[in-house]
N, C-alpha and C positions, 0 to 999 in steps of 0.2 A: 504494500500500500504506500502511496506517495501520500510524501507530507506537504502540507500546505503553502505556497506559496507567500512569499514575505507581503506584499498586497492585498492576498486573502484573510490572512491572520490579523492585519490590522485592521481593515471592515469590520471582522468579527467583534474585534476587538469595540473598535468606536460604537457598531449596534447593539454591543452588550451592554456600553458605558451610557448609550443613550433611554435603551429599556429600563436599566435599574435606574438611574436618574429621573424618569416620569413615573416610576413605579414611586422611590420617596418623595418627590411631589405629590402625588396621586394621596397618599397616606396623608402627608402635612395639611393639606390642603381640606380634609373629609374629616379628620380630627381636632378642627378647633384654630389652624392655621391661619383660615379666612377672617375670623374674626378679630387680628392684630388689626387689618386694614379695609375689615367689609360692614357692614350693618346690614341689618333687616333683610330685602328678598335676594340681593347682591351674596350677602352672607349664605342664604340657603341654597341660592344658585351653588354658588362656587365648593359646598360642600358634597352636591349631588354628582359635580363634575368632577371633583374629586376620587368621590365613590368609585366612578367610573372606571374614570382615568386607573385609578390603582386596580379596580376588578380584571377591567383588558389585561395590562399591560402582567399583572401577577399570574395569569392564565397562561400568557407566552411564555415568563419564567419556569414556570413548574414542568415545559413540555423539555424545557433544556436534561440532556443524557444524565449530567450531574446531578441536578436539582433532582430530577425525579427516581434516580435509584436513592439518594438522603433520605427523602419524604417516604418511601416505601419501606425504610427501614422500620425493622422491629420495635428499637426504643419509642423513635420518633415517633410512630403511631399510636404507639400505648401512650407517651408523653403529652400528645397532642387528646386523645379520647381522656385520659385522665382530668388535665389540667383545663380542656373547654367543658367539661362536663360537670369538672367542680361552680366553671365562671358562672356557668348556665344555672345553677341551683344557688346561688350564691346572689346573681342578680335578680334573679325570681325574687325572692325571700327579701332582698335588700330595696328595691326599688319599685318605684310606685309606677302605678297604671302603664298607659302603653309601652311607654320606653323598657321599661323593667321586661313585659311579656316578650317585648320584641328583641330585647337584646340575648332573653335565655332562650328565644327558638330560634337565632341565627347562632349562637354556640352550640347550642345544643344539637343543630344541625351539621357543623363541623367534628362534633365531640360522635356522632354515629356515624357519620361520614371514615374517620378514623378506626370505628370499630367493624364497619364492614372489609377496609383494607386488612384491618387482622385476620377476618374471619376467611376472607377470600384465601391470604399468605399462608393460613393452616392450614386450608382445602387443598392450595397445590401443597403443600410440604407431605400432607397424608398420602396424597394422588402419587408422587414422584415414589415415596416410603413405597408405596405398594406396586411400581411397574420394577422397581429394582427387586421386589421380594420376587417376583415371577420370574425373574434370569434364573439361570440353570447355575443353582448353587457351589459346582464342584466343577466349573469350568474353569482351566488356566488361563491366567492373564501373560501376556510377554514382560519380560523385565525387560526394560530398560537399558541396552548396550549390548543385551547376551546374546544377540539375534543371529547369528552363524558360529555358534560355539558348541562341539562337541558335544552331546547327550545332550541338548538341549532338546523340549519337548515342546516349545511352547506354540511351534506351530501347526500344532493338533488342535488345538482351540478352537 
């Protein structure tokens, strides 16, 4: 496989600097940002855009190779269904009317979201556990270097 050319790595490079860049605008902006410099519907605009702006752009993050074998990790997931699912029961319980409803069924929907990733990663780990039990248990494997060496048996396998 060929490696990347010095022109392509740096695109990558700048498209990547420019995605996470609108991604923490996108955040700053949806969390309370707008109000250093906005008021009233200005304020609400720029929080919805916000919203946006970071929902898009964190969508494209998560398809990245990297990002997304992290996120599928084991901790992670349990880390994540743990700790949104405490916020979720946590803002329930602490905050009034809609805000409070709405903030524990968008964690709360991240904190299942997380535990079906689990449930899916045991599915295959059981599924793969079970096509390896079905090989033929008392078959030799080749080592590793001994491949034209005397009483070697290993290509009977």
């Amino acid at each position: 496989m060929r490696s990347k050319s010095f022109l392509a790595r740096v695109k990558s490079l700048v498209a990547d600097l420019l995605l996470w860049s609108f991604f923490v605008a996108g955040l700053a902006t949806s969390v309370g940002g707008a109000g250093a410099f906005l008021d009233g519907t200005e304020k609400t605009i720029a929080t919805f855009v916000g919203i946006a702006v970071a929902l898009v752009t964190g969508s494209r993050i998560t398809k990245k190779p990297k990002i997304k074998a992290f996120l599928s990790s084991r901790p992670v997931l349990w880390f994540l269904f743990l700790f949104n699912g405490g916020v979720a029961a946590a803002s329930y319980c602490t905050m009034d009317g809609a805000k409070g409803i709405a903030t524990a069924a968008g964690m709360g929907l991240v904190s299942l979201g997380a535990l079906g990733g689990l449930v899916s990663n045991y599915r295959q780990g059981a599924k793969a556990a079970r096509e390896t039990a079905h090989e033929a248990p008392y078959q030799q494997q080749p080592i590793p270097g001994s491949a034209n060496r005397p009483m070697d048996d290993s290509h009977w396998a």
